[in-house]
Each structure stands twice: as C-alpha cells, then as structure tokens.
N, C-alpha and C positions, 0 to 999 in steps of 0.2 A: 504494500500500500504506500501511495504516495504523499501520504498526509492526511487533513482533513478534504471534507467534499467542498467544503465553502469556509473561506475567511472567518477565523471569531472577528464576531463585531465589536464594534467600538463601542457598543452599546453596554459591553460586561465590563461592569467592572464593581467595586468592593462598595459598600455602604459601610455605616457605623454600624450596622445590626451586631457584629460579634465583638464588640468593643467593651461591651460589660462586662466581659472578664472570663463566659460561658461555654467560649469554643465550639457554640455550633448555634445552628437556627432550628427554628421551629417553622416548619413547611406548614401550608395551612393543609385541610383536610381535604375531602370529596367533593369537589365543585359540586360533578353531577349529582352525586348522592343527596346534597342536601336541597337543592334543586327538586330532584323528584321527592323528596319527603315534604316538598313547599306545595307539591301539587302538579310538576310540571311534568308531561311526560314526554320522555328522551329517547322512545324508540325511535331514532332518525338517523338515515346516515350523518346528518350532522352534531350528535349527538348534545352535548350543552349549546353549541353554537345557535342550535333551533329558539332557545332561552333568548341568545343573545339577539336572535332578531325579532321575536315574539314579545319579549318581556326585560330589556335590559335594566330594568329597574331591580327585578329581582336580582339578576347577576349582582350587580352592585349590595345590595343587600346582603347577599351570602358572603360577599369579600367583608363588609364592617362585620357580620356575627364571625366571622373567622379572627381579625386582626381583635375584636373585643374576649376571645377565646384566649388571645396568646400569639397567636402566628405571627411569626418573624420575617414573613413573606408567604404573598398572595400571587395568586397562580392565575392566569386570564383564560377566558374561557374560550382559548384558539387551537386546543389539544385536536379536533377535528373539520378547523375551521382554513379548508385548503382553497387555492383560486378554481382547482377542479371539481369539489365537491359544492361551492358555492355556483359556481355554472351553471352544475348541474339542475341546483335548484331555481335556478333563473334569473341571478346575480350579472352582471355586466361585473369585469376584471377592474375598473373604478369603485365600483359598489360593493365588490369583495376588498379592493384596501381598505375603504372608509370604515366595513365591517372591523377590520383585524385588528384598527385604528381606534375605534372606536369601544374594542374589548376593552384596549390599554387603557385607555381615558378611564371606562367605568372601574379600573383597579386602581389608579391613581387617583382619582376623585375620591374614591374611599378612604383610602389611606389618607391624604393630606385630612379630609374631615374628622376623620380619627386623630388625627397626631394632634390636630388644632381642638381641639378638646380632653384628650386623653396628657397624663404629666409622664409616659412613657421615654426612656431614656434614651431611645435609640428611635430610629425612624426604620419602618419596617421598609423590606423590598418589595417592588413587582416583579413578576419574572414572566417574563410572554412564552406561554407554553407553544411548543412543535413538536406535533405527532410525529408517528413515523408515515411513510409510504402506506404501509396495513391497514391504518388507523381508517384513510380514505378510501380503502379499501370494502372495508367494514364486513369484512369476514372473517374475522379470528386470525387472517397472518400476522398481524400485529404483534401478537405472540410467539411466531416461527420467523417470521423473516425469510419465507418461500414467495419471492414475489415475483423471480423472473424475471426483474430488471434492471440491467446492470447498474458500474457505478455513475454514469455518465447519465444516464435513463432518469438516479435517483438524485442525482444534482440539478438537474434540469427542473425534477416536479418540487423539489423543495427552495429554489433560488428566488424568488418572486416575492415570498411571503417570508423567507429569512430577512431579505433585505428589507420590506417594511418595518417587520417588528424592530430590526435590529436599530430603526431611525424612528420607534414610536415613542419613546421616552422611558422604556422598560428599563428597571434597572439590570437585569439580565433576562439571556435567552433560556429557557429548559427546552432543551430534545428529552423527551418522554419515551419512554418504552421502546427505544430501538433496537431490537431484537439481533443485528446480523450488524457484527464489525463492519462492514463493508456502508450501509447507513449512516456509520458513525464518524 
C-alpha cells in the first residue's frame, strides 16, 4: 500500500478536550439509536441521515442530550450520508453538500449552546462521521469489506464528501467501520 487513499485534512486537528489531565474522551453514544427510541424510524438506506432531512431539529437535540451526558465529542449524523446514496434519493450533488454541511452546523450549534451555558472545562469536539463504501451499500458489507472495488474505485466514491466535511468546520474527521485495510 501506498499510503492513505486521500490526504488527512486540515481539518484534524487537537482541541482542549484531553487537557484535564484524563487521557482520553468520551465519544458520545448511538446517534441512531437514540433517534429511533425519539420515535424516528431509520429503516432507510440512508439510515440517520433520513432524520437529518426529515427532522434536523431532532438531530440537534440528540447531540445536546449526548454533550449534557458527558460526551467529549459528538459525532454528525453523515455515517450514511454519501453524494451517491443522497442521489439516489433525489438530492442534486449541491443539495447533498448543503446536506453534509448542514449535519456539521447542527453538531456545532449544539455544542457552542452547550458550552455557553454549561461551566464545562474543556470545549467538546465535533467529529464528521464517514462510512465506509458498505455502509452505502447497505447490505451488511460494511462488516466484510467484500465490495469488489478496488482502491482507486474506493477513492473516487469517498473524495467529494471527505473534502467537504474536511472544510465544514469539524473539529475532526471519523472513518467509521472500515472493515478492509485497503479502505483505510
């Protein structure tokens, strides 16, 4: 292997969050989980994403009961939220940035309302979640990493929506679930 598939972005980089002396963060929990326990349901290929176009209030909402939980960083609801799978649903390739764009915001927005109320010592992260290849998929390779398409294949479907997030103001990127070095 030759490296990574695409550039770290400029976009990772360190916060205060481990500065309290604690040596690690606290990830928040189940987006979608708590989502459907709000009522929503996520049978969809785009699975929280569906939230995020239906109901972004709630998104937002799950992020502050997460960061009032503890969470040292909140995770955007883009784990399934590709320019191909928003396509599909009949998004224009503008309307899926604003989408991916517009995750971040509702994680950022939380957070800053959080911190500006809350006497918390550290300022929590956002982290712009990115599936794998599978994830778009949505048949359980997500878990194998049988997708049948190479590495150039898997640079191509992931470059579009790295490079937004990477310029949305996340304080870093999560690759989620990549099952196959070769993804990675």
């Amino acid at each position: 292997m030759d490296g990574p598939l695409l550039a770290p972005a400029a976009a990772n980089r360190r916060s205060g969050a481990t500065q309290d002396g604690r040596g690690c963060l606290l990830l928040d929990g189940g987006l979608a989980s708590e989502l459907e326990r709000a009522g929503h349901d996520l049978n969809d290929p785009l699975w929280s994403a569906r939230v995020l176009l239906e109901d972004p209030a709630a998104v937002e909402g799950v992020h502050r009961a997460f960061l009032e939980a503890g969470a040292d960083c909140i995770t955007t609801a883009t784990y399934q939220a590709t320019f191909q799978g928003l396509a599909a649903r009949g998004l224009t390739a503008d309307e899926a940035e604003r989408l991916l764009l517009r995750a971040v915001e509702l994680a950022v927005r939380a957070r800053d309302r959080f911190c500006a109320e809350s006497a918390r010592p550290h300022r929590p992260l956002v982290a712009a979640s990115i599936g794998p290849y599978g994830a778009y998929l949505a048949d359980g390779s997500e878990y194998r990493g049988d997708y049948g398409l190479g590495r150039a294949g898997l640079a191509d479907f992931h470059r579009r929506r790295w490079e937004v997030l990477a310029r949305s103001g996340a304080d870093v990127l999560l690759c989620e679930t990549l099952p196959a070095l070769e993804e990675a």
